[in-house]
Every structure is written in C-alpha cells, then in structure tokens.
C-alpha positions as CSV (number, residue, x, y, z in Angstrom):
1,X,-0.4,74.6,86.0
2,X,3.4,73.9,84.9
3,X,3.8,71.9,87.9
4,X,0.9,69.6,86.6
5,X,2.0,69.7,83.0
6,X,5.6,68.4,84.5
7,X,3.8,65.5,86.5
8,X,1.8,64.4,83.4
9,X,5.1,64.3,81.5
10,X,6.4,62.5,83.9
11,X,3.9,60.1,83.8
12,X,4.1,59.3,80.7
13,X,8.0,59.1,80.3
14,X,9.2,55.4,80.8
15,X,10.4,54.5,83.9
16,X,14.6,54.6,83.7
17,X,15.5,52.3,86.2
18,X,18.3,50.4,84.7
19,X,20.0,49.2,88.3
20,X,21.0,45.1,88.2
21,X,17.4,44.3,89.3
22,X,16.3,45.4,85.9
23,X,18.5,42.8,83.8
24,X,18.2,40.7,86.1
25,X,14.6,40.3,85.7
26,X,15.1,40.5,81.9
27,X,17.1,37.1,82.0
28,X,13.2,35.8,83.7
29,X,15.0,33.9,86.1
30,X,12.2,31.6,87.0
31,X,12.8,29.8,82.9
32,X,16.6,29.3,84.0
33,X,15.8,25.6,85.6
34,X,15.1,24.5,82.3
35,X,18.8,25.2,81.1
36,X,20.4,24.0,84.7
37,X,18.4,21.0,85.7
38,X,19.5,18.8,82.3
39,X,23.4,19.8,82.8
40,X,23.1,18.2,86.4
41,X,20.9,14.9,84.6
42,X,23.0,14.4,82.4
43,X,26.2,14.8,84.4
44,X,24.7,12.8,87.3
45,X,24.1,10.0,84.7
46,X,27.6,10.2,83.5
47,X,28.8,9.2,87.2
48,X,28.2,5.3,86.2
49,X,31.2,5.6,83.2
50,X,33.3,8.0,84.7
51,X,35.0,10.5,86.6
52,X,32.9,13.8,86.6
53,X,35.4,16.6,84.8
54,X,34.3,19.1,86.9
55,X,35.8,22.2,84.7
56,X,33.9,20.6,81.7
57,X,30.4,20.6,84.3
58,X,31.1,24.1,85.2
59,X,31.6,25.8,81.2
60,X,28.8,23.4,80.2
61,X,26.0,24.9,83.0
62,X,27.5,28.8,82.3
63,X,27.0,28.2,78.6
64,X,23.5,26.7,78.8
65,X,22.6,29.4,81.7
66,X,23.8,32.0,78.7
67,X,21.8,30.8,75.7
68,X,18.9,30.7,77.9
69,X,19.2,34.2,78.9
70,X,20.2,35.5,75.8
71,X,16.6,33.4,74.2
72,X,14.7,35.9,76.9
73,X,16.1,39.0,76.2
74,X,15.5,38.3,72.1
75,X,11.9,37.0,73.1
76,X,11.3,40.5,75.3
77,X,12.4,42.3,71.8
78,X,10.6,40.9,69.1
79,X,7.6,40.9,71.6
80,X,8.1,44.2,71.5
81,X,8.9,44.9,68.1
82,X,5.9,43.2,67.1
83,X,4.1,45.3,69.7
84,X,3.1,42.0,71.7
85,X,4.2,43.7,75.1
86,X,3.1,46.6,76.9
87,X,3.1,47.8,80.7
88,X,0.0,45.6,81.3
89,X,1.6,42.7,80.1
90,X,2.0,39.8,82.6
91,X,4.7,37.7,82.6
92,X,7.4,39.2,80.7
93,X,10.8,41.2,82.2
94,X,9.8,44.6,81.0
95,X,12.9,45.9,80.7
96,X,11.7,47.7,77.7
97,X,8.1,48.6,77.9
98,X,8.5,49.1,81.7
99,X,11.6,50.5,82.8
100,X,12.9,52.4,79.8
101,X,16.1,50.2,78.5
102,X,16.2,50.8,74.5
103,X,15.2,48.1,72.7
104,X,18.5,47.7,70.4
105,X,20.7,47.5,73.7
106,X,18.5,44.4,75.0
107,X,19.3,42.9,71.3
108,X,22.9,43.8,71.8
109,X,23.0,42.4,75.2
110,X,21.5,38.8,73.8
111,X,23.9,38.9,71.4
112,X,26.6,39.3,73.6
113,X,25.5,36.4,76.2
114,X,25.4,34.1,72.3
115,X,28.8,35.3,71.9
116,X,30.4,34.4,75.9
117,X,28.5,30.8,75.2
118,X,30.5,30.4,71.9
119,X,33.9,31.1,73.7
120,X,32.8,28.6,76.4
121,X,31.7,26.2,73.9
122,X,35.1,26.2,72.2
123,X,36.6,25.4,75.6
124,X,34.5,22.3,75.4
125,X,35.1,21.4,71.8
126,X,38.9,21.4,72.9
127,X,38.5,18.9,75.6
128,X,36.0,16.9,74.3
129,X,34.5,16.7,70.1
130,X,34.5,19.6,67.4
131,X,31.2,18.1,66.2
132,X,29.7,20.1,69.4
133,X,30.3,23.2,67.8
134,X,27.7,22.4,65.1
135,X,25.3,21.3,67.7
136,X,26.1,24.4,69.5
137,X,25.4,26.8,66.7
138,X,22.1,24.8,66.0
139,X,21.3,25.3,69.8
140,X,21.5,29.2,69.3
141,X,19.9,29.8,66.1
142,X,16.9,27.6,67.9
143,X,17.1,30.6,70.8
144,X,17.2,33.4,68.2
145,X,14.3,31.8,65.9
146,X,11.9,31.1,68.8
147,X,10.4,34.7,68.6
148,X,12.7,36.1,65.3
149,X,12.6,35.3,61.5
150,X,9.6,35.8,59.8
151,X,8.2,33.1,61.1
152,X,8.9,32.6,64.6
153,X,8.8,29.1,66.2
154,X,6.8,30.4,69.3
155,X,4.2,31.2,66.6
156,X,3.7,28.0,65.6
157,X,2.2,24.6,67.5
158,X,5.8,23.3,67.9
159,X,7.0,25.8,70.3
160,X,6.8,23.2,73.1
161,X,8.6,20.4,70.9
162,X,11.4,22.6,70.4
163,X,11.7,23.9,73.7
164,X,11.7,20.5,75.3
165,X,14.0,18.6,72.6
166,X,16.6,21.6,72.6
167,X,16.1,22.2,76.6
168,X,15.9,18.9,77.5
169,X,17.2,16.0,75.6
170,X,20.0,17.7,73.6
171,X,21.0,19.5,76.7
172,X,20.9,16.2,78.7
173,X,23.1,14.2,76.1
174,X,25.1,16.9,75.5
175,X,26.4,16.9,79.1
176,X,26.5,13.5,79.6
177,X,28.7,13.5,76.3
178,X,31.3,15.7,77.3
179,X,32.1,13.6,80.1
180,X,31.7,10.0,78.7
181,X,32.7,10.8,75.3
182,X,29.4,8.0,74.1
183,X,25.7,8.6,74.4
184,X,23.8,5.6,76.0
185,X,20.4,4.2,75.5
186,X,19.3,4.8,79.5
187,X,20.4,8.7,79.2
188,X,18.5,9.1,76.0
189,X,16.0,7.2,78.0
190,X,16.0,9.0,81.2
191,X,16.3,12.7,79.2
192,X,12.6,11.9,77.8
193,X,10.4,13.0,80.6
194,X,12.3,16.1,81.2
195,X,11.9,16.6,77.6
196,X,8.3,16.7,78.4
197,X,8.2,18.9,81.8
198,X,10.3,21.9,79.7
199,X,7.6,21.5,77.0
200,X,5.4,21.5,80.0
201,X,6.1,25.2,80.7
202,X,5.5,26.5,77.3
203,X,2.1,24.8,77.1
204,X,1.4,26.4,80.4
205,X,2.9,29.6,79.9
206,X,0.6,29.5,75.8
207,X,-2.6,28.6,77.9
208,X,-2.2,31.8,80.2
209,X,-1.1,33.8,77.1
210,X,-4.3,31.8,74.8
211,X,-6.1,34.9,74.5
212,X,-3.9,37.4,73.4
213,X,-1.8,35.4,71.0
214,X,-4.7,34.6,69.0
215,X,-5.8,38.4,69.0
216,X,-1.9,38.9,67.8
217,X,-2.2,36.2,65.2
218,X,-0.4,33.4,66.7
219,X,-1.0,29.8,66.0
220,X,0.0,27.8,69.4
221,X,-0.8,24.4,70.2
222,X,-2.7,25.8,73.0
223,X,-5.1,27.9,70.8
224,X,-5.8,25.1,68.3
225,X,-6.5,22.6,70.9
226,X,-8.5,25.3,73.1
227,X,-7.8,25.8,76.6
228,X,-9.5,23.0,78.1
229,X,-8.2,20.7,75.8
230,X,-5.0,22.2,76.9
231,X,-5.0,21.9,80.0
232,X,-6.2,18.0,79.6
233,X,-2.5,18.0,77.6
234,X,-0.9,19.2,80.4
235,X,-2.0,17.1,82.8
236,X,-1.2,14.0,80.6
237,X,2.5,15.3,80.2
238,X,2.7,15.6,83.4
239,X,1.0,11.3,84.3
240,X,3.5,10.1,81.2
241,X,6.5,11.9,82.7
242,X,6.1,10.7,86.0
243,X,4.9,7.2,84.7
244,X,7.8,7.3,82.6
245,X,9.7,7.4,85.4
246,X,8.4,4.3,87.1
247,X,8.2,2.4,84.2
248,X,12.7,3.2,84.1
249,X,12.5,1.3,87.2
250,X,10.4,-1.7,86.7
251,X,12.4,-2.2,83.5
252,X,15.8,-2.2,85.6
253,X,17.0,0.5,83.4
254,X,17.0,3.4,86.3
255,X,17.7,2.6,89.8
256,X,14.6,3.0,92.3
257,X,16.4,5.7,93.9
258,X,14.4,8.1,91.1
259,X,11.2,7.3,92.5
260,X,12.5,10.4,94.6
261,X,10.7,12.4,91.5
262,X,7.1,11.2,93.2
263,X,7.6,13.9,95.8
264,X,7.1,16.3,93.2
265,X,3.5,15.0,92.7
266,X,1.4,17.8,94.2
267,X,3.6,20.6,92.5
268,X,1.8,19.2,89.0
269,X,-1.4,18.4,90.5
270,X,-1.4,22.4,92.0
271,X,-0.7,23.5,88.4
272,X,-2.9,21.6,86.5
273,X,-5.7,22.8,88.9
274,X,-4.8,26.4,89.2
275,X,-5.8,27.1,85.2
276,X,-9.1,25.3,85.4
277,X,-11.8,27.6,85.4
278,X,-9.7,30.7,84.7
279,X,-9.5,33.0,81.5
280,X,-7.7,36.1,83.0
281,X,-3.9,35.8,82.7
282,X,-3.3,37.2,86.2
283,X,-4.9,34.5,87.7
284,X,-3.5,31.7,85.6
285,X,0.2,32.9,86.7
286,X,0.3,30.5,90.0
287,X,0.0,28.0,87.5
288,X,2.6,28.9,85.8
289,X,4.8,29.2,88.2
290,X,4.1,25.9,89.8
291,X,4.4,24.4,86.5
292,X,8.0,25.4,86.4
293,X,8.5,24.6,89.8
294,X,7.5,20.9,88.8
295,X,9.9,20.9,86.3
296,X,12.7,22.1,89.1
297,X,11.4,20.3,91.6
298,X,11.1,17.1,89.3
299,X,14.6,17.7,87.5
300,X,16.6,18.0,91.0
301,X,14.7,15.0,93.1
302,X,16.2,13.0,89.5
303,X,19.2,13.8,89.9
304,X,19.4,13.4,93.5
305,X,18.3,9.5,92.7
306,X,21.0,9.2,90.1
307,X,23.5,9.9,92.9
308,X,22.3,8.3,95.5
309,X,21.9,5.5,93.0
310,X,25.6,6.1,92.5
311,X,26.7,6.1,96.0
312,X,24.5,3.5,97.2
C-alpha cells in the first residue's frame, strides 16, 4: 500500500528535469527564424552601399536571437498564469507545466535575455545612432506586451501585424541601417513580404490554437474570421508574398536572382493544405511547422539572391 501511495505521489509531482534540453525547448526554437532570417535580409541588402561590418552583423543577430527568446519564455508565463497551458497543451516549451521549472525563474530568465540585448544594443548605438536605443526599447516592450499587460496583444486581432512589422520590417531596416547608416526604398520594399510570412506563422499557429482561445476568451483574427476563412488568409499571404517578390523583379527594383524564393513554393502549398479539414490541434501541428519552414526556407533562398545578385 505505501509503495502505491509513493507512485501516485509521484505521479502527480511535476516532472524536475531542468537539464539544457529543458530551456532550450523553452526558447521554442523552431520561432527563432523569424528573428535570424531579417538580420541576414537586411544585411545582405546592405552589400550594394557598403562594406558588411561584420562585428555590427554579429551583436545585431545575438540581440534579435535574445528578444525573441526572452518574448517565448514571457509568452510560456502568462500562459500559464492565466492558466492557458497545461501538460496537454500542444505547442508550447512546457518548462513550467511539464517539467517543473517555477514560473518566477522563467520570468527572471526573460528578463535577463532583455537585459544581455540592451548591453548589445548599446554596442550598436556606439558604432552606429543613439536613436536605436528608442527603437530598441520599443522592440522589447512589443515582446513583453504580446502575452503581458492587461491587455495582451496576442489577445487581440493584431497579433500577426505586430509580429510581422516588429519581426520583419523593423528588424530588416534596422540591420540594413547599422551598416549603411540610410534606409532605402528597395529594403523597405524587399522587407514587406517577410513582414507577411512572420505574420504568417501567428495566423497559423491562432488557427491551430482557434478553439481554445475562444474558450479562454481571446479575440484573434483567426477566431473572428473563422477557420476557413483563415486559412483562405493564409494562403493569400502566402500568393502576395511570393507575387510580391516577382513583381520586385519586373519592376527592376530586385535582381532576378530572388526568384530563388519560388523553390519555397511547395513548403506554403503543404501548409496551407495540412489545416484544411482539421479541428484537433495535434493534427494541425505539420502545418504549423511547415508554415515556419516557409518562412525559413523563403527568408534564406532571399538572401541567397541578394548575394548572388551581389556577386554576379
């Protein structure tokens, strides 16, 4: 009898694995694209003015990588403040309802990423323009209002506007800034359908997620458009930001080279179709996936046309 008690105990105790696996899955490493990818655009675009400052690349992509991170972990605790997560709960790092960590020390942690981005962000006001720090701060209280405050961003319909303007064209001409020390139409230009593919994964990961955020009182853009409707907006983000592309090219303003971002086609047509027809969130998570992985794959193949555009 005391040796079944013990078990049941045991079974109900969260789990206290806290080895590296743990945080590192708490950073969701699949989202980090969306803070890498727009440092390489808009460094790659810089090429054309000037000689890449490699130092200045380097803080920027760690800094970005940070607030990123630091976003997740204070998304994973007000989801679980506002009891949002649990062990069944797809899609999320679990540190917290899952393997045990306290919920203040995943606060403390994001905190700390914010404050290693601020130290690298001085570093880049000092080689490049103090009006970066403002931009910077805006950046992070973006990150720490997306799922805090009393009324969290992610709550709202413009989750994905947020997401892709912070994540994608800010980053983008923020990076191309530092380098050129000017902000041109074409990278404003070129940062628009990347804009779109970050939003792109918060639509997708709101339609998987439709469900439970309307039980929890949410009000995405996924729930008021309904989940066909949504996934009808997903796959016209994804036409526009590939058209968009094209259109660069036949205007002369982007080299052909970025037609290299075609290749990325079936990525967007294997996410579109994997939520059709599906309501249960486990089965909507290839989507997902291969909705970030357009995004990736989309963000890299540009970047590897800027070059070659460069080089060639």
């Amino acid at each position: 009898m005391e040796s079944q008690i013990n078990m049941k105990q045991k079974s109900i105790m969260p789990k206290q694995n806290k080895g590296w696996k743990v945080w590192w899955n708490l950073t969701r490493p699949h989202t980090l694209t969306a803070a890498f990818v727009p440092v390489f655009i808009g460094t790659a675009l810089a090429l054309e003015q000037t000689q890449i400052n490699t130092p200045l690349f380097l803080v920027m992509l760690i800094a970005c990588i940070l607030i990123q991170a630091a976003t997740n972990m204070i998304n994973e605790y007000f989801d679980f403040k506002r009891g949002l997560d649990n062990e069944e709960s797809v899609g999320i790092g679990g540190a917290i309802v899952r393997d045990g960590v306290k919920p203040k020390t995943v606060l403390i942690a994001a905190f700390l990423l914010f404050a290693i981005a601020t130290f690298l962000g001085i570093y880049i006001c000092l080689n490049s323009s103090w009006w970066l720090a403002l931009i910077g701060t805006i950046c992070m209280l973006a990150g720490y209002y997306y799922t805090g405050g009393p009324i969290p961003i992610a709550y709202t319909p413009f989750g994905e506007i947020v997401a892709g303007t912070f994540m994608g064209l800010i980053i983008i001409l923020l990076s191309y800034f530092i380098q050129t020390d000017t902000v041109s139409i074409a990278s404003i230009l070129v940062s628009i359908p990347v804009s779109i593919l970050v939003g792109a994964i918060l639509l997708a990961n709101n339609i998987r997620d439709l469900d439970g955020d309307k039980e929890n009182g949410r009000n995405t853009l996924a729930i008021i458009l309904g989940r066909p409707n949504a996934i009808k907006l997903l796959a016209g983000m994804f036409i526009i930001s590939y058209g968009w592309v094209v259109i660069l090219v036949l205007a002369n303003i982007s080299s052909p080279w970025v037609l290299l971002v075609l290749i990325s086609i079936p990525s967007a047509i294997k996410a579109t179709k994997g939520f059709v027809g599906k309501n249960i969130p486990i089965q909507m998570m290839p989507a997902m996936k291969a909705t970030a992985k357009t995004n990736t794959h989309f963000g890299f193949l540009l970047s590897l046309g800027l070059l070659l555009s460069y080089w060639f």
